[in-house]
KEBA-240728 format. One line per 10 residues: number of its first residue (from 1); their letters; for each residue x, y, z negated of C-alpha. Coordinates in steps of 0.2 Angstrom, whole numbers, plus 5000, padded with zeros to 4 digits. Example, Ala and Ser with C-alpha at 12.3 -4.5 7.8 and 13.67 -1.06 7.14 Angstrom:
// residues 2
1> as> 5062/4978/4961  5068/4995/4964
***
This chain:
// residues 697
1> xxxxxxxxxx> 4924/4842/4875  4921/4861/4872  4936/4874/4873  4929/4880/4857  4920/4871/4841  4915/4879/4826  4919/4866/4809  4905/4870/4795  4911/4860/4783  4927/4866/4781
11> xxxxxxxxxx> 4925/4884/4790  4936/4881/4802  4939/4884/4824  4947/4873/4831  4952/4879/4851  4957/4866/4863  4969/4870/4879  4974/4853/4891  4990/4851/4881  4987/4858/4864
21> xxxxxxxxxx> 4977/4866/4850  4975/4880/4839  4964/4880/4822  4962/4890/4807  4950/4893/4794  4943/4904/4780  4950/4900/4762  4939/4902/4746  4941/4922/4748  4935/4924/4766
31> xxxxxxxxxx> 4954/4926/4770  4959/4918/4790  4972/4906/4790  4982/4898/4799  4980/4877/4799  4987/4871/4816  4996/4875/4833  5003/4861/4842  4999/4845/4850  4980/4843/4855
41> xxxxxxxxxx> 4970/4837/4840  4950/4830/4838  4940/4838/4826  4942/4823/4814  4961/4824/4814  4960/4844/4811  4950/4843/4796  4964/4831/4789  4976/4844/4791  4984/4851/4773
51> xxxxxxxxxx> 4982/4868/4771  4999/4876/4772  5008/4875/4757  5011/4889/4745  5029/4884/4735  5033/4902/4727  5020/4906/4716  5027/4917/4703  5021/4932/4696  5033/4942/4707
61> xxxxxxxxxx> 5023/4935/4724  5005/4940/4729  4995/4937/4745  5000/4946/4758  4987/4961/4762  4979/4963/4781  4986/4948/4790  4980/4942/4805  4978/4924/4800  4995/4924/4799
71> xxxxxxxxxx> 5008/4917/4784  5002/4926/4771  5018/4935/4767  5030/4949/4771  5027/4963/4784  5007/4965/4787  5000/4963/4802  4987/4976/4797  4991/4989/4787  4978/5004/4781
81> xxxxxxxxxx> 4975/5016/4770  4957/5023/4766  4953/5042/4760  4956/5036/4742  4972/5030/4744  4967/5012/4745  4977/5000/4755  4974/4985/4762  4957/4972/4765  4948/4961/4758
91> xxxxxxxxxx> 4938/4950/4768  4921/4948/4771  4915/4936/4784  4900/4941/4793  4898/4929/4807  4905/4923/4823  4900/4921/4841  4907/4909/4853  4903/4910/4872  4912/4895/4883
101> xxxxxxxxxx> 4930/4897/4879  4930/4916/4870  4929/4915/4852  4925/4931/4841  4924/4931/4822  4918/4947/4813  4922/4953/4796  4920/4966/4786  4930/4975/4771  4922/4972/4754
111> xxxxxxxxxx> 4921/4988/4748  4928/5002/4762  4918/5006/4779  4928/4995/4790  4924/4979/4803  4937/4970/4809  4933/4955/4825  4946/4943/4828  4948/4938/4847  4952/4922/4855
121> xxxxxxxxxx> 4950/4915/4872  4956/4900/4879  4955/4891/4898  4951/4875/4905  4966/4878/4918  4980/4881/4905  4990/4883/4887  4989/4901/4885  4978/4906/4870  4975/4925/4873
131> xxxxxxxxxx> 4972/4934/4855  4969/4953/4852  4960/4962/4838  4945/4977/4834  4942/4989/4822  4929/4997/4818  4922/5011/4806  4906/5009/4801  4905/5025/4790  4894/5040/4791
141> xxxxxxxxxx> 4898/5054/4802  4905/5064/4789  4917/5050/4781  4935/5053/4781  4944/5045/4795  4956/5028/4792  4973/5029/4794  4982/5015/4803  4997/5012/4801  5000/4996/4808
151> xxxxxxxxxx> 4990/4987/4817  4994/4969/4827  4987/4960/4839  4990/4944/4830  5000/4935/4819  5005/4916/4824  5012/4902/4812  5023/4888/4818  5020/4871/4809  5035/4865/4796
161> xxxxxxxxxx> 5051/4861/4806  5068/4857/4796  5077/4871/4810  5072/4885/4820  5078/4895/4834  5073/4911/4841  5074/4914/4861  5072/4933/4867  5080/4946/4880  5094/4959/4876
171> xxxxxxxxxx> 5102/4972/4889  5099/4988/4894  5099/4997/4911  5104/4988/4927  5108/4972/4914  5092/4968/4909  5084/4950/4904  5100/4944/4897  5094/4926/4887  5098/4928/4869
181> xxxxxxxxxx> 5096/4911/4859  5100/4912/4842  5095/4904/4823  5088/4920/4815  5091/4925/4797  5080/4920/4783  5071/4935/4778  5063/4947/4796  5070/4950/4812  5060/4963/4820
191> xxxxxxxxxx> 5060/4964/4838  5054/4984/4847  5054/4997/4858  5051/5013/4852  5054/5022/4870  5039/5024/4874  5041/5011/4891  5043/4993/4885  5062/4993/4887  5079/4988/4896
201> xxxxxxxxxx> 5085/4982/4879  5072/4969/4876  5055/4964/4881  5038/4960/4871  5038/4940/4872  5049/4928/4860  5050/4909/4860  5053/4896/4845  5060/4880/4845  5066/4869/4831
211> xxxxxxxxxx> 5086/4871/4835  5086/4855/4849  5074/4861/4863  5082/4859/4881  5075/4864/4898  5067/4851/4901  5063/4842/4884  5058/4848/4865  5042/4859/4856  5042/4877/4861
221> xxxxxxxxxx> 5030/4892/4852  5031/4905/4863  5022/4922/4863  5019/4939/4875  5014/4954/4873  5003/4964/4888  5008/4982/4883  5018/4992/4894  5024/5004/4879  5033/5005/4862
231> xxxxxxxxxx> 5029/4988/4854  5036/4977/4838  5037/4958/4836  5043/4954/4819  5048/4937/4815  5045/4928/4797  5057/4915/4791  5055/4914/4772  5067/4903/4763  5054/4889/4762
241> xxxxxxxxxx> 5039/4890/4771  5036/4890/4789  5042/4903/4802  5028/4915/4809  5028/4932/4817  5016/4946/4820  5015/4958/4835  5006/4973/4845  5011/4990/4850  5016/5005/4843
251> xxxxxxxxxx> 5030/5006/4832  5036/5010/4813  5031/5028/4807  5016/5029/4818  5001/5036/4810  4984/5035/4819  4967/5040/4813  4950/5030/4817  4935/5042/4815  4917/5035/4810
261> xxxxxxxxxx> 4909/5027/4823  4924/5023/4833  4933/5008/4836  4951/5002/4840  4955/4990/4852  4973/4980/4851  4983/4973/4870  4982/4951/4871  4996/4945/4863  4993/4928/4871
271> xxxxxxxxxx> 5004/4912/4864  5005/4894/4872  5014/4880/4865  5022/4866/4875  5032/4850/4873  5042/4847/4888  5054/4863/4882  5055/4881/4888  5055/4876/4907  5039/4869/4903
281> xxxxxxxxxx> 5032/4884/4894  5038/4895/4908  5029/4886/4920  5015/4889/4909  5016/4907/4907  5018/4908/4926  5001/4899/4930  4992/4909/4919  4998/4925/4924  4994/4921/4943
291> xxxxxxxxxx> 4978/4914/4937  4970/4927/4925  4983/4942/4926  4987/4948/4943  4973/4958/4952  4979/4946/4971  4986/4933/4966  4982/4922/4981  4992/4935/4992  5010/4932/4999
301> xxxxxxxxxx> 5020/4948/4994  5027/4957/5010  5047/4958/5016  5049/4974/5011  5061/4986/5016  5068/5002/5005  5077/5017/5011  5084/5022/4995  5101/5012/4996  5105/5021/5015
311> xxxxxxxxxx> 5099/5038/5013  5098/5043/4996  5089/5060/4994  5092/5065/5011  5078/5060/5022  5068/5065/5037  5057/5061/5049  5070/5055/5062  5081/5045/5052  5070/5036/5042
321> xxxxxxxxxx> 5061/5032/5061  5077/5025/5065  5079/5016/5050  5060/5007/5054  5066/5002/5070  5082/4994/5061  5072/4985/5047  5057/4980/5059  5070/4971/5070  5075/4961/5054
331> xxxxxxxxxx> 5058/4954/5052  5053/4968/5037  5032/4968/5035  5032/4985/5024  5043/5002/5024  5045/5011/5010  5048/5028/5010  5058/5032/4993  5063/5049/4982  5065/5066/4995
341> xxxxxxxxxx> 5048/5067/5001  5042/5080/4993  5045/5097/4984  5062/5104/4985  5066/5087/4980  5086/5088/4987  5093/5081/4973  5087/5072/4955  5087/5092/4947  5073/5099/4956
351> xxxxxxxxxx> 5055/5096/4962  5050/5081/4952  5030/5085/4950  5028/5095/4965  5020/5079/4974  5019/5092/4994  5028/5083/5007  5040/5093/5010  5038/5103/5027  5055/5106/5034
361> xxxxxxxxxx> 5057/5087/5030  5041/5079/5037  5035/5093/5051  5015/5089/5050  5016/5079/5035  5020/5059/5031  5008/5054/5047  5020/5053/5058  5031/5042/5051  5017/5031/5047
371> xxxxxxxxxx> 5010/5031/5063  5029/5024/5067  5031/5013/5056  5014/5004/5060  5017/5004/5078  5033/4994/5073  5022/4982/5066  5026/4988/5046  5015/4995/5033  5019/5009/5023
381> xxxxxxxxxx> 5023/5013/5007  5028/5028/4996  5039/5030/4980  5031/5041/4965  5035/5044/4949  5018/5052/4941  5023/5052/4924  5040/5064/4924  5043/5083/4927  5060/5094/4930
391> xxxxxxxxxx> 5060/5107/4922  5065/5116/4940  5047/5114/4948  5031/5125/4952  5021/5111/4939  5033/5114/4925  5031/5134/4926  5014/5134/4928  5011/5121/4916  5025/5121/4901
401> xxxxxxxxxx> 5013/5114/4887  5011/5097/4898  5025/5091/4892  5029/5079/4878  5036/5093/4866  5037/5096/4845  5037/5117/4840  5053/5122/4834  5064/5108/4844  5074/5109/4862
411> xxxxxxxxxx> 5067/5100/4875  5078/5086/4878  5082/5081/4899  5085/5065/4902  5089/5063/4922  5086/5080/4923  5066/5078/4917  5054/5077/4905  5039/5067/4902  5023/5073/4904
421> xxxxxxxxxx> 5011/5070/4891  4997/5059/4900  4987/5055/4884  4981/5073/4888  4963/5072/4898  4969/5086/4909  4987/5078/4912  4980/5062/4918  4966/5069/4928  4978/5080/4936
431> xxxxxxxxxx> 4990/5063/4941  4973/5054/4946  4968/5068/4959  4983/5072/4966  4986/5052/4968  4969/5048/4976  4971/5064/4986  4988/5057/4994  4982/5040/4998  4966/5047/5006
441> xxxxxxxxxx> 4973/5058/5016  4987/5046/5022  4986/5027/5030  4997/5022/5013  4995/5004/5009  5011/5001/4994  5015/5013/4978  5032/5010/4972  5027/5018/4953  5040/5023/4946
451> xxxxxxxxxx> 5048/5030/4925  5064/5036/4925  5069/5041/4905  5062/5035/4887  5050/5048/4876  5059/5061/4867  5054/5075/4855  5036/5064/4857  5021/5077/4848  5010/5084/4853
461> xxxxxxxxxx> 5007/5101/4847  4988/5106/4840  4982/5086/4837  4978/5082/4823  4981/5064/4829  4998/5066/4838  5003/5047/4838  4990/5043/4848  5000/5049/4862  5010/5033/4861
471> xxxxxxxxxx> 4995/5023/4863  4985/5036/4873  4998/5038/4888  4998/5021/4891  4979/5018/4893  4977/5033/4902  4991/5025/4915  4981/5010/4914  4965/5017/4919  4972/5029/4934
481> xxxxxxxxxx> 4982/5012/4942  4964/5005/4938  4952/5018/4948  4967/5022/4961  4964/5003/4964  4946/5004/4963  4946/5019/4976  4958/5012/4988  4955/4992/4987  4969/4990/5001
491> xxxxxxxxxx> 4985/4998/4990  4996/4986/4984  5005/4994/4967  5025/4992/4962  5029/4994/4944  5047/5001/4943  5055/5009/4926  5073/5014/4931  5074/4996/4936  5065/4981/4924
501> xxxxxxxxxx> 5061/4993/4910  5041/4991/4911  5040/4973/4913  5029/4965/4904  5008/4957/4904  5000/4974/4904  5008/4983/4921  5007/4966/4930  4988/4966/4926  4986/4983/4936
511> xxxxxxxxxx> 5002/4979/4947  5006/4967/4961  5026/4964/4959  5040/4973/4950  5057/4980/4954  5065/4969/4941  5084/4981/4941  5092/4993/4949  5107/4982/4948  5107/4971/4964
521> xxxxxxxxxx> 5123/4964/4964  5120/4945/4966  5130/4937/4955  5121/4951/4939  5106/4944/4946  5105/4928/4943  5107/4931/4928  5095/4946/4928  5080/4933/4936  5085/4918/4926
531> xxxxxxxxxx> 5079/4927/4909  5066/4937/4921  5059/4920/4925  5057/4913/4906  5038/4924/4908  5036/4929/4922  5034/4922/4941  5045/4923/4954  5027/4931/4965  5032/4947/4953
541> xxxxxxxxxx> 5051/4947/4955  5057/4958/4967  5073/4956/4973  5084/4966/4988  5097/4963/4998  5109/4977/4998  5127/4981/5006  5144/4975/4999  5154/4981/4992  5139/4984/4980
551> xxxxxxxxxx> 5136/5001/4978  5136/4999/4957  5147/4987/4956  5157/4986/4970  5160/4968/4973  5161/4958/4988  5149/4945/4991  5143/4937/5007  5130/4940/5016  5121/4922/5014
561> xxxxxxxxxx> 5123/4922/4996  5114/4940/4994  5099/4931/5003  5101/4917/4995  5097/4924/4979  5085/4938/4982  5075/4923/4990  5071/4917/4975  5059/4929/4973  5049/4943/4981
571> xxxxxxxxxx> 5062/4946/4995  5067/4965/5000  5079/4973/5010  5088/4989/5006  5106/4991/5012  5110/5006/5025  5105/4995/5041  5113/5009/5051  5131/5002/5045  5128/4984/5048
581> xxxxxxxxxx> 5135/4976/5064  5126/4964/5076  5133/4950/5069  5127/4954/5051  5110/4959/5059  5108/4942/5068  5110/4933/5052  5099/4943/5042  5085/4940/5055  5087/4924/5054
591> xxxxxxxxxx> 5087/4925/5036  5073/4932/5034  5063/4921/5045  5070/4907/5034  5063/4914/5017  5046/4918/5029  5045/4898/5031  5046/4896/5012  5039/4912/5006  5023/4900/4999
601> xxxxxxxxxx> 5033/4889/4990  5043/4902/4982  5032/4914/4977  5017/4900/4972  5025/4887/4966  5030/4879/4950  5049/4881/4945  5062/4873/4940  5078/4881/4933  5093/4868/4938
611> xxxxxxxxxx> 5107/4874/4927  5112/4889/4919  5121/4904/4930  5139/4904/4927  5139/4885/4928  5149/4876/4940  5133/4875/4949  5115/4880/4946  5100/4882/4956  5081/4887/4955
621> xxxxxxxxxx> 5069/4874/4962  5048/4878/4967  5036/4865/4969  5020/4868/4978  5011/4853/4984  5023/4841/4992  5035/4855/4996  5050/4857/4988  5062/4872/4990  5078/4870/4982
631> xxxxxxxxxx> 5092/4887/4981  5107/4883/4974  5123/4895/4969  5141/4891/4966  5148/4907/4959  5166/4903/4959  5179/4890/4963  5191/4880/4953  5203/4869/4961  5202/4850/4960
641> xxxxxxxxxx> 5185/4852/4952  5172/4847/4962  5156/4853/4957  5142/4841/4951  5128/4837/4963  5110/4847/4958  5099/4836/4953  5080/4839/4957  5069/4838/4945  5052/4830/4943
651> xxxxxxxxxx> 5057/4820/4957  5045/4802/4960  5059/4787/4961  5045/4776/4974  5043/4792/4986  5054/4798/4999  5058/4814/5002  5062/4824/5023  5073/4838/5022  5062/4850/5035
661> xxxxxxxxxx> 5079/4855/5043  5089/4839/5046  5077/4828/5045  5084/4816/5033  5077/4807/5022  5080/4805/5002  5074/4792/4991  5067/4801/4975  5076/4789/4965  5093/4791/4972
671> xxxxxxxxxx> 5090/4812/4969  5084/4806/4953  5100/4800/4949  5113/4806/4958  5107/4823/4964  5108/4832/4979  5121/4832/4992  5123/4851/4999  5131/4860/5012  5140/4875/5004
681> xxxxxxxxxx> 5152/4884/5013  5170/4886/5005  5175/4898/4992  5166/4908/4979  5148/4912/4981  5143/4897/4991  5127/4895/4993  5112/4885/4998  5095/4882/5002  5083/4867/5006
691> xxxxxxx> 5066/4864/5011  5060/4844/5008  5043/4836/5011  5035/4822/5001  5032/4807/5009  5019/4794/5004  5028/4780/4994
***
C-alpha cells in the first residue's frame, strides 16, 4: 500500500503512517481542507468521510482567509497583504507531485503574483507526519514586494470529540518543562516566544486529548515545531466545531517582505497521532527524532565531565590538569573545558567575543591541556557562546553596529551582554571563521554552544526589512553549526541556552545532546526530564551529577540518588572533584561504570514513564531488545505508608525475566500484576536501578 495516493474523484490525499492516517481535500473553490487525522483508514473508507461540518453560517461568519488546510476559522495561518492593499488568497490548484512518501501540492493566488506549495512527508518507520509550507513570487522584477505577516507552517484539525484537553510546558529558567495539563477556553489560546531563542517559559510542541487520556491508554494529537527561535502555536476551540491549531515561527507584529523571484520557506511542524496515550506518542516522537533528526544517532553519547561547577571563571592550565586526572579516575570519556578561556574573561562583565585563549591562563594556547586530557584517555571539549557580546570587549569597540540595536534607544544588558546580530552576512561569517579557525588549530572533538539572554531592542538600523533578523539569525546559526559540521565531521555539538532554553527539533537536527537546565538539583529534575521526555529522547538529555548541598538550591541529596537520576539520561559529571572524599569517589566510579553497562539501553531504548514525580514512587523504564532497565525514585517518606511496588510495563505474562545483577528470575506475569520488588535504601531520596533480560517463554 503506498505512503501516499492521490483520490481523483473526490481531490483528495490521503497519507498512511503504520498506525494512522492523514487526508484532506480541495472544496468547490480550490480551498485545502482538512477530512481526517486518526486511526489508519483505506481509500474506500476515506472517501466516506463527511466533510467537516459548518454549524454557524450567519451573515456575521465568512471563510477564514489563508488557512493552511486548517478549520476555516479564527486566526489565519497565512496572513498577506499585496501592494494594493489586498489581503488574503484565493486558491488556485495548479498541480501536485508525489515522490514515495513526500507529498507537494502547488497553488496559485487567483488574481495576485504569489504560489504557494504545501509540504507533506511521511515514513514507513513511524507516525510523524512532517508538514511545512513555500512561498513564492512569481512577479516581475520590478513588482512590489509581499508583506507577510504571518505565515504557519501548518494548521491541523482534530476530528469531533465531546472534550478536549490541552498538554504543553510552562517554567522559566532553571524550572523548565514543567507539564501543564489543562481544558483550554473556548475561543484561542496562543502559545509563543517572542525572545528570540525558543524559551524557558514554554516550548514549540502541544498535545490534545479528549479530557480521558492516560499514560498508557487514550487518543493523543500532538504537534512540534523544529525552530530554535521566536515561535507561536495558537490553538482553536470554537463553541462547536472541532478544535484545531496553527503554528510556525516568528511572532505577532512581524512584518517580512518577499521580493519578485524569491521564495519563503517555513520550519516542519511535524504531528503524529497515537492511541495508546501520551506515553505512546512520546515513544513516537523519540523514534523519529533518533531516526530522521539527529545528525549520529547510532552513536552512545560520552560521560562527560564539566568544570564549570568547581572552578567557575577561575581557570588554568594546572587546575583544570588536576581536575582531568580526578574526572578520568571516575570513568569520564570527555573533558570540557567551560567559560574563562579566553579574553579577559575574569568574570561574566568582560571579554565575552574576544574568542583568544587567554595567555596568562593557557601559556602556549589550549594544546597542552588537550594533550592532557587525551593522554588521560578523554577527549576534549570547549564551551562558546558565539552569539553574545559585553560591551567591555575589543569586538564591541571595534564593531558597535553588530549588535542587535534600534536609533534613539539604550542598549539594554542582560548578563552583562548583548546579542549580536547574526542575520548580518558579515556577523555570521565573522562567527564561522573564527569557529572553524579554533577547531582547526586545536584537536577539539565537543562544542558546548551556548545563549545566555533573550533579544531586546531587536532592529536592525538601515534594512528595510528589519524582521527578518528574527528569521535570519536563526538560519544563519543553522548554517554555521551546519558547515562547522561539514568541515570538522568529528565534532560533536552541545546546544545550551542558560540551560533548556533552545530545546526544540531544529537545534537537535544540527546538534547531538542538549544541557536540558542549569538547575541540577535531583529532586527539580525529575520533574525537569519527565516534561523534557514527553518530545524529546533521553539520547538528547543531558544530565550532571553535581555537589550537595546543591549549589542553587542547596539541598542535601545522596550521592546514589544524584546518579540515579542523571542516569536516566546523557550522564555528566560536574561537581568540584577536588572536595569529594575517597569514599564518595569509589562510589561514583562504580556508578559510573554501572550506567556504562546500560548506557545502550537508556539512551536507545523505548521509555516508559512509571508514575508521576512526586508520587509515592515513580520511575522511568527503557526497553531495547530484551533489555530492560528500570530507575526508580522515592522522594520522601511517610510513616506507616509503604510505597506501592513499580509496576513494569509492557511486560509479556508467558516470559520470564533475569535481573543481570542478582540473577533472579521474574515471571512477566507476576511483574504484570504485582510490580517489582526493590532494594531502596532508607529515608528520603531512595533510590534504584535494575537491569532484567528476557528470557524465551
Amino acid at each position: 500500500m503506498p505512503l501516499v495516493t492521490y483520490l481523483a474523484d473526490r481531490r483528495m490525499w490521503l497519507l498512511r503512517t503504520p498506525g494512522s492516517c492523514y487526508a484532506f481535500a480541495l472544496d468547490a473553490d480550490d480551498r485545502p481542507c482538512h477530512v481526517h487525522w486518526g486511526p489508519p483508514l483505506t481509500a474506500e473508507q476515506a472517501l466516506t468521510v463527511p466533510p467537516a461540518p459548518r454549524r454557524d453560517t450567519s451573515s456575521f461568519t465568512q471563510p477564514g482567509y489563508g488557512e493552511l488546510e486548517g478549520p476555516g476559522f479564527g486566526a489565519p495561518s497565512l496572513r498577506l497583504i499585496y501592494a494594493d492593499h489586498g489581503e488574503g488568497v484565493e486558491w488556485r490548484h495548479l498541480d501536485h507531485e508525489i515522490d514515495g512518501g513526500r507529498l507537494s501540492v502547488r497553488f496559485a493566488d487567483r488574481h495576485h503574483p504569489l504560489e504557494i506549495t504545501l509540504h507533506y512527508r511521511v515514513h514507513d518507520d513511524g507516525d510523524v507526519i512532517e508538514r511545512w509550507t513555500t512561498l513564492r513570487h512569481t512577479g516581475a522584477d520590478d513588482a512590489e514586494p509581499i508583506t507577510l505577516e504571518r505565515c504557519d507552517s501548518a494548521a491541523w484539525t482534530l476530528p469531533p470529540r465531546d472534550g478536549v484537553r490541552l498538554s504543553h510546558m510552562v517554567g522559566g529558567w532553571s524550572a523548565e518543562n514543567q507539564v501543564r495539563r489543562e481544558e483550554p477556553p473556548v475561543g484561542e489560546t496562543v502559545l509563543t516566544s517572542r525572545r528570540g531563542t525558543t524559551g524557558h517559559h514554554a516550548n514549540p510542541w502541544i498535545m490534545l486529548d479528549d479530557g480521558t487520556a492516560t499514560e498508557e491508554r487514550g487518543e493523543v494529537w500532538s504537534a512540534a515545531l523544529a525552530w530554535s527561535g521566536s515561535w507561536r502555536i495558537t490553538v482553536q476551540r470554537p463553541p462547536f466545531d472541532a478544535v484545531g491549531f496553527t503554528g510556525g515561527f516568528g511572532h505577532e507584529g512581524l512584518r517580512l517582505r518577499l521580493a519578485p523571484g524569491r521564495s519563503w520557506h517555513t520550519p516542519i511542524f511535524a504531528g503524529v497521532y497515537g492511541s495508546a496515550g501520551f506515553g505512546a506518542v512520546s515513544r513516537a516522537w523519540h523514534a523519529y527524532t533518533r531516526r530522521h533528526v539527529l545528525p549520529h544517532p547510532d552513536e552512545l553519547r560520552p560521560v562527560v565531565y564539566n568544570s564549570w561547577e568547581a572552578t567557575g571563571f577561575d581557570v588554568d592550565l594546572d587546575g583544570q590538569v588536576r581536575l582531568a586526572d580526578r574526572a578520568a579516575a571516575l570513568g569520564a570519556e570527555l573533558f570540557v573545558l567551560d567559560d574563562g578561556w579566553f579574553g579577559d574573561r575574569s568574570s561574566d562583565r568582560a571579554g565575552l567575543g574576544d574568542w583568544q585563549v587567554n595567555p596568562e591562563r593557557f601559556p602556549g594556547g589550549l594544546n597542552k591541556l588537550i594533550g592532557a586530557v587525551r593522554q588521560r584517555g578523554m577527549r576534549f571539549g570547549l564551551w562558546v557562546e558565539p552569539e553574545m557580546v559585553n560591551p567591555d570587549s575589543r569586538l564591541y569597540r571595534e564593531h558597535p553596529d553588530w549588535v542587535l540595536h534600534m536609533p534613539h534607544r539604550r542598549r539594554t544588558t542582560l548578563r552583562n551582554q548583548l546579542v549580536l546580530n547574526f542575520a548580518r552576512p558579515d556577523v555570521a561569517a565573522w562567527a564561522y571563521d573564527w569557529l572553524d579557525r579554533l577547531l582547526s588549530e586545536h584537536g577539539i572533538d565537543f562544542l558546548k554552544w551556548d545563549f545566555n539572554r533573550a533579544f531586546t531592542e531587536a532592529g536592525w538600523p538601515g534594512q528595510d526589512d528589519p524582521g527578518r533578523l528574527w528569521i535570519d539569525h536563526v538560519r544563519n546559526v543553522y548554517a554555521i553549526m551546519d558547515r562547522l559540521r561539514a568541515a570538522h565531521p568529528g565534532v560533536r555539538i552541545e546546544a545550551c541556552a542558560g540551560g533548556g532554553g533552545r530545546t526544540d527539533l531544529g537545534v537537535l537536527n544540527r546538534t547531538d545532546q542538549i544541557w536540558t537546565s542549569d538547575n541540577t538539583d535531583a529532586v527539580d529534575r525529575l520533574v525537569i526530564q519527565h516534561g523534557f521526555s514527553q518530545v524529546y529522547p533521553a539520547g538528547t538529555m543531558v544530565a550532571w551529577v553535581t555537589d550537595s548541598p546543591n549549589p542553587l538550591t542547596g539541598r542535601l541529596v545522596p550521592l546514589r540518588f544524584r546518579f540515579h537520576v542523571a542516569m536516566a539520561g546523557v550522564l555528566g559529571l560536574g561537581g568540584d572533584l577536588s572536595a569529594w572524599d575517597e569514599a564518595e569517589l569509589a562510589e561514583a566510579a562504580e556508578l559510573v561504570a554501572e550506567y556504562k553497562r546500560i548506557r545502550p539501553v537508556v539512551q536507545h531504548g523505548a521509555l516508559h514513564r512509571l508514575g508521576t514525580p512526586g508520587e509515592s514512587l515513580s520511575g522511568v523504564q527503557y526497553v531495547h531488545g530484551d533489555d530492560i532497565v528500570i530507575l526508580a525514585y522515592r522522594v520522601k517518606t511517610r510513616f506507616g505508608h509503604h510505597a506501592a511496588r513499580l509496576r513494569p510495563a509492557g511486560m509479556d505474562p508467558d516470559a520470564r525475566y533475569r535481573d543481570v545483577v542478582t540473577g533472579r528470575i521474574h515471571h512477566g506475569a507476576v511483574l504484570a500484576s504485582h510490580g517489582l520488588e526493590l532494594d531502596l535504601p532508607q529515608g528520603d531520596h531512595a533510590s534504584a536501578q535494575v537491569h532484567l533480560v528476557r528470557q524465551d517463554p
